[in-house]
C-alpha positions as CSV (number, residue, x, y, z in Angstrom):
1,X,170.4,110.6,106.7
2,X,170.8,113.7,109.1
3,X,167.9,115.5,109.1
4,X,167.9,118.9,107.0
5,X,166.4,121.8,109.3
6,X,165.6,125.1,108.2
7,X,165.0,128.6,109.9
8,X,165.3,132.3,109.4
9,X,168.7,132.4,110.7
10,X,169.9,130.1,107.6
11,X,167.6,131.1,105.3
12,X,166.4,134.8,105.3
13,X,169.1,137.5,104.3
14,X,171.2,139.2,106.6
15,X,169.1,142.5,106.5
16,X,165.9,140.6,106.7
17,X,163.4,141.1,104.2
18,X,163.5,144.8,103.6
19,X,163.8,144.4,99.8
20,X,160.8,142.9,97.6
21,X,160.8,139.2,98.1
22,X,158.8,137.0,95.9
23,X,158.1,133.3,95.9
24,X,156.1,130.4,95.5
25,X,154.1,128.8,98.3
26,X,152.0,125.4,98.5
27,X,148.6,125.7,99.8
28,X,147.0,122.2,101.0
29,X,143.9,121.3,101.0
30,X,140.7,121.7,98.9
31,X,141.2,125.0,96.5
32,X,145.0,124.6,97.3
33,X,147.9,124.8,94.9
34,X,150.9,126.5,93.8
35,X,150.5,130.2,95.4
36,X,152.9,133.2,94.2
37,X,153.6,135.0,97.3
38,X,154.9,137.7,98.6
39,X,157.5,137.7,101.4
40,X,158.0,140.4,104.2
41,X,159.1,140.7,107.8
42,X,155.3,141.1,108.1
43,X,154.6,137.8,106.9
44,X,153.6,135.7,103.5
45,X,150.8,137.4,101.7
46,X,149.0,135.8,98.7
47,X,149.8,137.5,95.5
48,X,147.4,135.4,93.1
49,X,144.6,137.9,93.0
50,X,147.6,139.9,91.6
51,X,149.1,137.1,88.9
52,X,148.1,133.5,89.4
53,X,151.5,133.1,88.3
54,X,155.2,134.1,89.3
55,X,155.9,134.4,85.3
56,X,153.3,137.0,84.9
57,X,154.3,138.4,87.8
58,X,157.4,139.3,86.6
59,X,156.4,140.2,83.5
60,X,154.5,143.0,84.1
61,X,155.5,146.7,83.4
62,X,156.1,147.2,87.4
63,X,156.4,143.8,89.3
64,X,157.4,145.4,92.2
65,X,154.7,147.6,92.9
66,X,152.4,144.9,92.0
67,X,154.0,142.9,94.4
68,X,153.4,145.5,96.9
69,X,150.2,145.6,96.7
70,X,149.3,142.5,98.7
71,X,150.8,143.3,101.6
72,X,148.3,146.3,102.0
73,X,145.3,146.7,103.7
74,X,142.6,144.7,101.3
75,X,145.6,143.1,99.6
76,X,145.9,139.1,99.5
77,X,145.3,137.0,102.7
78,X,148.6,136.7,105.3
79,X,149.5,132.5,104.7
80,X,151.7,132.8,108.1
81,X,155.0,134.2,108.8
82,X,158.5,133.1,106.8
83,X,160.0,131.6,109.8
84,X,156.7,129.0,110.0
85,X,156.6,128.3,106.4
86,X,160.5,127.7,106.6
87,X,160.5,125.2,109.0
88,X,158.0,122.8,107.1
89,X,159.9,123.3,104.0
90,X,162.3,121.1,104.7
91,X,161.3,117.5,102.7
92,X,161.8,114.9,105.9
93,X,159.3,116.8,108.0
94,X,157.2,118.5,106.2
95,X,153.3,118.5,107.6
96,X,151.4,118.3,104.1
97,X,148.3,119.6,105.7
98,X,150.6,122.9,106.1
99,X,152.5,125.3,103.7
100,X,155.8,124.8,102.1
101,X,157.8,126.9,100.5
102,X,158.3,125.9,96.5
103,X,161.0,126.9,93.8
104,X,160.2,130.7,92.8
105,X,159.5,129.8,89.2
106,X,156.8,128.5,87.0
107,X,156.3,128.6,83.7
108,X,159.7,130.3,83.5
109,X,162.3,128.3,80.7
110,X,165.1,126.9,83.2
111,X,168.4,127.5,80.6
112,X,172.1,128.2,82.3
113,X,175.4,129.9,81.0
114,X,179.0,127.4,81.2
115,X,182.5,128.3,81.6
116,X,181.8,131.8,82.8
117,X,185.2,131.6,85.4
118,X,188.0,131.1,84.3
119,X,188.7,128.4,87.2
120,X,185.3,126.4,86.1
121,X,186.4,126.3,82.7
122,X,190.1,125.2,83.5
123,X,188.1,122.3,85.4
124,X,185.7,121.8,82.5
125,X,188.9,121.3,80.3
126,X,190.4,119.1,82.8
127,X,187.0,117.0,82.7
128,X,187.4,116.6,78.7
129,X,191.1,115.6,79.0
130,X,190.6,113.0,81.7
131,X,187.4,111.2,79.8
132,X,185.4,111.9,83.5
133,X,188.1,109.4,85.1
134,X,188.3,111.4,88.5
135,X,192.0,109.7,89.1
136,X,193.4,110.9,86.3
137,X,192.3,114.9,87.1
138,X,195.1,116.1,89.6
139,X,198.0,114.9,87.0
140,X,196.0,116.7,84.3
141,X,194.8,119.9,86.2
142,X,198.6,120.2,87.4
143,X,200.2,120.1,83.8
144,X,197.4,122.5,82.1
145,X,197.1,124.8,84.7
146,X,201.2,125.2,85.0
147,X,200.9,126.0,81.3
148,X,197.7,127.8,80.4
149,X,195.8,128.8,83.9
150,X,197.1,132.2,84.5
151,X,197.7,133.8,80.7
152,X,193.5,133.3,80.7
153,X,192.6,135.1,84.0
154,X,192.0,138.6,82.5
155,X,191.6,137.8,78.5
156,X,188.3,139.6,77.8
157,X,186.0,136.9,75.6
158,X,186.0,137.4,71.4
159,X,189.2,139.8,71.5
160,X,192.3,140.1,69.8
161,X,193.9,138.9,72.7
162,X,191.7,135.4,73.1
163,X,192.1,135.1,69.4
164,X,195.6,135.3,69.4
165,X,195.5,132.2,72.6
166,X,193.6,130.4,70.8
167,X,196.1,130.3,67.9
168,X,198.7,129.5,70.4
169,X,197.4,126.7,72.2
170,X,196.0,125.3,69.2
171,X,199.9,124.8,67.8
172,X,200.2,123.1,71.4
173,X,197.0,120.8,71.4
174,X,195.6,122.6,74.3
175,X,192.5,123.8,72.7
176,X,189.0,122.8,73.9
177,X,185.4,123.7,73.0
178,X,185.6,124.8,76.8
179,X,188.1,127.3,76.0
180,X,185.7,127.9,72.8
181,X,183.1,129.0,74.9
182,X,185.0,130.9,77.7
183,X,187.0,133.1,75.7
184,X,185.5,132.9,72.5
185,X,182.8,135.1,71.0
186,X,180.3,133.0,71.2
187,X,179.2,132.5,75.1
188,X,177.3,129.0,76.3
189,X,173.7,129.0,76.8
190,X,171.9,125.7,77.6
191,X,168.8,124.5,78.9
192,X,169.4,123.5,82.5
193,X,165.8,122.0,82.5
194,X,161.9,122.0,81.8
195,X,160.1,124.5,83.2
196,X,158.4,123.4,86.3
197,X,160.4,120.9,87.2
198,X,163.1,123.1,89.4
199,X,162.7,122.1,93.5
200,X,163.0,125.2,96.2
201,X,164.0,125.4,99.8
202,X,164.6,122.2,102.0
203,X,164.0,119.4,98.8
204,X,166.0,116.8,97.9
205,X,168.7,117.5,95.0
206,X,169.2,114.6,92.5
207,X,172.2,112.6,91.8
208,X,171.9,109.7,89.1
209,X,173.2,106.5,90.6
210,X,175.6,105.8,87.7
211,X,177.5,108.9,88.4
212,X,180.9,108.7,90.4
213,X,182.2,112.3,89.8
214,X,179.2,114.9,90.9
215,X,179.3,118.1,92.2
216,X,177.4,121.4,92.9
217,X,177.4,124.0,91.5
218,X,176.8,127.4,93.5
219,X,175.4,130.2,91.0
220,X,173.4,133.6,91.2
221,X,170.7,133.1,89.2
222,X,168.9,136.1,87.0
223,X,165.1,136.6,86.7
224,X,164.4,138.1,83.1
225,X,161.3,139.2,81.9
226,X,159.5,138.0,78.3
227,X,161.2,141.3,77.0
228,X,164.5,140.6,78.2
229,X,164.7,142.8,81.4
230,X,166.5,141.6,84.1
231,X,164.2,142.1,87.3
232,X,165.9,139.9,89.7
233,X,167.7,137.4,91.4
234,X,168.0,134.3,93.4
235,X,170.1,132.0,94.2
236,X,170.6,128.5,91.9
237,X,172.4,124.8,92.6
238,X,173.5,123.6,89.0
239,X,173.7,120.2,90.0
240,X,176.9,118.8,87.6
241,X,177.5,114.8,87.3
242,X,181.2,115.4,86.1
243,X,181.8,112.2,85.2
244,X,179.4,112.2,82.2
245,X,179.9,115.7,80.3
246,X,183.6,114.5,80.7
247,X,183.1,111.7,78.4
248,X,181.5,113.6,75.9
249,X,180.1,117.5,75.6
250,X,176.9,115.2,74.1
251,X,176.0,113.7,77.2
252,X,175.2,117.8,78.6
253,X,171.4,116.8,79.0
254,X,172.6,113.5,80.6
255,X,174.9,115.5,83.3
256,X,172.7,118.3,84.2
257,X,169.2,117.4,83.4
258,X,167.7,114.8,85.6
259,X,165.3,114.6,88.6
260,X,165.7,117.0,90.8
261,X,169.0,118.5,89.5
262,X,167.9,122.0,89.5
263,X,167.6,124.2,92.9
264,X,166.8,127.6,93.1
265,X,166.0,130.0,95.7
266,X,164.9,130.5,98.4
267,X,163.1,133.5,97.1
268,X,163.5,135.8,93.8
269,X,164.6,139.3,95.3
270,X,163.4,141.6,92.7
271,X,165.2,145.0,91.5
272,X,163.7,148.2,93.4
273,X,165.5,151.6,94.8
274,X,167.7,149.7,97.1
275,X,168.3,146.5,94.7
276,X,170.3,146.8,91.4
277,X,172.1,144.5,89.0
278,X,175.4,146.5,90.9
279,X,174.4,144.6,93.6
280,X,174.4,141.2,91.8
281,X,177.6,142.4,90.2
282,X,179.4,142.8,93.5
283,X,177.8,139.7,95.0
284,X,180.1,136.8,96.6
285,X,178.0,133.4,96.7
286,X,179.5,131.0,99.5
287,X,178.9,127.2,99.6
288,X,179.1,124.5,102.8
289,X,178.9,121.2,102.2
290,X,177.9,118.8,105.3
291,X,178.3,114.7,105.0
292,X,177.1,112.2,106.9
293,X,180.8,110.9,107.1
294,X,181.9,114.1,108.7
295,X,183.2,115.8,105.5
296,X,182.9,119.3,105.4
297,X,184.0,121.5,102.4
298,X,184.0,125.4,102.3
299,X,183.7,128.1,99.1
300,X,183.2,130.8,97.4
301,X,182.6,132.1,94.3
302,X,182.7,136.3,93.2
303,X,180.6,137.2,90.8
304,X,183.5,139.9,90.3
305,X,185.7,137.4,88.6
306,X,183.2,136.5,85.8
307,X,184.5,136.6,82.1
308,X,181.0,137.9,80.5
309,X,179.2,140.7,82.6
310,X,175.4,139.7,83.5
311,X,173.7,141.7,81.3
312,X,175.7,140.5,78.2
313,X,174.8,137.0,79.4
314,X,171.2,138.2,79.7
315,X,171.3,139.4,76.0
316,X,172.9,136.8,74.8
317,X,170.2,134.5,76.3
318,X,167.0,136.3,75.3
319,X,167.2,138.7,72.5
320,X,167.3,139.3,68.7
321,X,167.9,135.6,68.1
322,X,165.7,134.2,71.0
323,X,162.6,135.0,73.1
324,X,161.3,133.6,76.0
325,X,157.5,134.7,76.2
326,X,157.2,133.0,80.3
327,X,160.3,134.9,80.7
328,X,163.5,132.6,82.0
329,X,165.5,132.2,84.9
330,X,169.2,132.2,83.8
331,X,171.8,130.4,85.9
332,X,175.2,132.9,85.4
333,X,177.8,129.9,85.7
334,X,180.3,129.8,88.7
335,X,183.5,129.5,89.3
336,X,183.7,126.9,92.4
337,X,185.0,123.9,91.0
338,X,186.1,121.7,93.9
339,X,189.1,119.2,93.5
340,X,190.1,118.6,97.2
341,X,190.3,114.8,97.9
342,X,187.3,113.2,99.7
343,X,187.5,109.3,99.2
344,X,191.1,108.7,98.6
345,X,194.4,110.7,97.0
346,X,193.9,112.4,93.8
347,X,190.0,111.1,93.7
348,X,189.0,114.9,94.0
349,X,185.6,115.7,95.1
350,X,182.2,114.2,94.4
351,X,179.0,114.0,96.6
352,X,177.5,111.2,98.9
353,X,174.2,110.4,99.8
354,X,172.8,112.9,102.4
355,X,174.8,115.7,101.8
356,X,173.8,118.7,103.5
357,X,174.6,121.5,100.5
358,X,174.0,124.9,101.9
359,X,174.3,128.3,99.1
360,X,174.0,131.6,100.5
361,X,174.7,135.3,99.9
362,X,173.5,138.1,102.6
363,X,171.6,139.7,99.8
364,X,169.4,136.9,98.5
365,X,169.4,134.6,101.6
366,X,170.2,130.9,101.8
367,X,169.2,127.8,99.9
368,X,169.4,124.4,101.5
369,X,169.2,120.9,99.6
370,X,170.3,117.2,100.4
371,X,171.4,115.0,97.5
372,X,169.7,111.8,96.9
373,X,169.9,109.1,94.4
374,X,167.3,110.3,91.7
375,X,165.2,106.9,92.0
376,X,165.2,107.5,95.5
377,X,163.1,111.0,95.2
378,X,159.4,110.8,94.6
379,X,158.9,111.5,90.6
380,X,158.2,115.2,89.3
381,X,154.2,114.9,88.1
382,X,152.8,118.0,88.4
383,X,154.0,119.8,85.4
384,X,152.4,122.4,83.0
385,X,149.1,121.1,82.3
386,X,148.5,119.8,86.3
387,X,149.3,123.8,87.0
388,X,146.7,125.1,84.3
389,X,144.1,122.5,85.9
390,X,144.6,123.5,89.5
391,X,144.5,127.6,88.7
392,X,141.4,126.9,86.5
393,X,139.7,124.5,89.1
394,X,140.5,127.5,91.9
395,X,139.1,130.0,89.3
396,X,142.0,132.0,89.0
397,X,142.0,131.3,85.1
């Protein structure tokens, strides 16, 4: 495989690291473990005299000024600089007897919003019609989208107006549970995977073997507090195996949870005076994908375009109905669904080993990943009760 290398250039936002970054770090050694961090132009300061964890971290009244703290004088200890810690993230040379940067979440649920784009859910339809037979998608995505893909672009979800669509496709045979969820009432909210298991900066991604249809899935992710604040983001990799939510909606767990299949990062950029869900709002998240067979594949995705606004996902996720006492990150759904050809005409997109899938947005930075087969990546055993273990053993507890 080509080797995966990672820097500030492709990593660190445009502006540098002006805002209030935070993260997860692992120390080696003896009294090492999973470290919250903070992240400046300064360099990576230790933030578990502040919150052993990222979750309470970002659960507290004022994250950001308890963040702040550990980059002042008596504050937690400097780890080294980003660029340093960066360049050992990445899996194939990583020094173990060095830092590395990990996913910025911990106890955190790992749940995701569906269909939120119009062009995604088109796709997601397209999936359901085709029974995740990638051959049969172009003849499929050319009749619906001729007859339904424009009349949904600016329906606003649970009107009068997606009512009355509904009706009408119905009479046709048109309608989906996909078109359920993206221009119903009711939104999608499913758990994307267990808490702890989500990989960071420079690890592999997981594809399952079986799976001859995958792709990824480039999404802003939103950090939310155990109240249901929204006090951050980051950036997220749904990993999708299109072939098997095509065959059936019940085989969701099957398509998006397995090893490795959840990315986020590189860092959580929390809301402060020069950070606001406006931001996130106006944010466009571009995608690069880099094969070993010389593909290369270009996107992006506007979060302007969504069909439910953040915060209604947010409340929908977390609230009257549902709480989250770790807090959650939320994946916000995307609408980069990519269909040009990559083995053969009409086969449509899907991944190969080694893939080089890069996610980015000036704001938030860039997250890295290469896909794997998921019995090819080392097995996810350091879960919730290795975490409680290590902080009590390092008397953080």
């Amino acid at each position: 495989m080509t080797a995966l290398s990672l820097n500030a250039a492709n990593t660190l936002p445009k502006g540098g690291l002006a805002g209030c970054f935070v993260g997860r770090v692992w120390l080696p050694g003896e009294g090492g473990g999973p470290t919250p961090v903070l992240v400046t132009d300064d360099g990576v300061f230790d933030l578990s005299s502040v919150s052993p964890t990222l979750a309470g971290l970002l659960a507290m009244d004022d994250p950001v000024a308890a963040a702040r703290t550990a980059a002042r004088p008596g504050g937690g200890a400097r780890l080294g600089d980003a660029g340093s810690i960066l360049a050992n993230s990445a899996y194939q040379s990583r020094d173990n007897g060095k830092p590395h940067f990990l996913a910025p979440s911990d106890l955190q649920a790992l749940k995701a919003c569906g269909v939120t784009f119009v062009r995604s859910m088109l796709e997601r339809v397209i999936e359901e019609q085709a029974k995740g037979d990638p051959e049969q998608a172009a003849e499929i995505r050319a009749a619906i989208g001729a007859e339904i893909g424009q009349s949904l672009a600016d329906v606003t979800p649970g009107s009068d107006d997606a009512a009355r669509i509904k009706a009408v496709l119905m009479e046709r045979g048109l309608w989906s549970q996909y078109l359920e969820v993206g221009i119903g009432p009711d939104a999608e909210v499913f758990t994307k995977a267990q808490p702890m298991s989500a990989v960071g900066i420079g690890a592999e991604i997981g594809i399952h073997p079986n799976s001859i249809w995958s792709n990824p899935e480039p999404e802003v992710v939103l950090a939310i507090a155990p109240s249901g604040r929204i006090v951050g983001a980051c950036l997220g990799n749904d990993v999708n195996l299109r072939d098997f939510e095509g065959r059936s909606a019940l085989l969701l767990g099957k398509a998006k949870d397995n090893r490795a299949s959840c990315a986020v990062g590189p860092f959580i950029r929390l809301f402060d005076d020069g950070f606001n869900l406006d931001h996130v709002r106006a944010m466009e998240v571009s995608l690069s994908v880099s094969g070993t067979d010389g593909f290369e594949m270009q996107g992006r995705s506007s979060i302007a375009e969504i069909s439910r606004d953040l915060a209604d996902l947010a409340a929908y996720a977390c609230g009257a109905h549902n709480q989250y006492p770790d807090g959650l990150l939320l994946f916000t759904g995307t609408m980069f669904a990519p269909t040009e050809d990559r083995d053969g005409p009409g086969q449509g997109f899907t991944h190969h080993l080694g893939d080089i899938v890069a996610i980015a947005n000036p704001l938030l930075g860039g997250l890295t990943n290469q896909v794997n087969h998921t019995d090819k990546i080392p097995p996810w055993t350091f879960g919730l009760s290795a975490l409680m273990a290590n902080l009590a053993g390092r008397g953080l507890l």
